[in-house]
N, C-alpha and C positions, 0 to 999 in steps of 0.2 A: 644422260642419253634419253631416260625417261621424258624431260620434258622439249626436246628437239622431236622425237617419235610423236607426243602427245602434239604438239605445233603442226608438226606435215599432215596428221589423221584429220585436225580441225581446220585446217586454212587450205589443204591442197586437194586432200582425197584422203576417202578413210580406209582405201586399198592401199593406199603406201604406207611404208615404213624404212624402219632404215636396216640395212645389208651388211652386214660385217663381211670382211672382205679375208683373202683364203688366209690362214694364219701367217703363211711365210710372208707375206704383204705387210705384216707389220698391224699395228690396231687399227686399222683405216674404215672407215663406213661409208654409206652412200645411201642416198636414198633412191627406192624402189618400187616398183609395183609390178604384180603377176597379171598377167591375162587368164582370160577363163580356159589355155590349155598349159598354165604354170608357166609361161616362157617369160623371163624376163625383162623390164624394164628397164635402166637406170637413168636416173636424174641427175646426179651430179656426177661427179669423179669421186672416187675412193681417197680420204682424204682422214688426220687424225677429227676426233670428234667436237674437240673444242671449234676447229675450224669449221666443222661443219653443220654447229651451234648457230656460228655468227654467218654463215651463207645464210641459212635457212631464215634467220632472224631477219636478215638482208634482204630477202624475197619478199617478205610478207612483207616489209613496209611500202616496197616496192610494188606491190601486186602484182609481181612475175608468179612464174611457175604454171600460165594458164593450160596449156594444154595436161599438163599431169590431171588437172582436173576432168579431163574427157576418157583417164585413160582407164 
């Protein structure tokens, strides 16, 4: 998880990270970002981490993910 986190702070924005999602949901994450009044963002779907490993890995080769950068 460490280095998916480290990935979205260097390639997307270094206001996101990734969101663990409520317990009952199962281990799911997602990545996110707060606004300057804490209200949330999300970026992807809540999803297990390995899959959310290979999106994220997916984007950057891709050079999606633009607007997260303005947010």
């Amino acid at each position: 998880m460490e280095q998916t986190d480290r990935w979205v702070k260097e390639n997307f924005n270094p206001k996101a990270y990734i969101e663990r999602s409520d317990p009952r949901c199962g281990r799911r994450y997602a990545v996110a970002t707060k606004d300057d009044e804490g209200r949330l963002t999300f970026w992807t779907e809540f999803m297990p981490i390995d899959m959310l490993h290979e999106v994220v890995r997916m984007l950057m080769q891709y050079n999606s993910f633009i607007k997260i950068k303005e947010a």
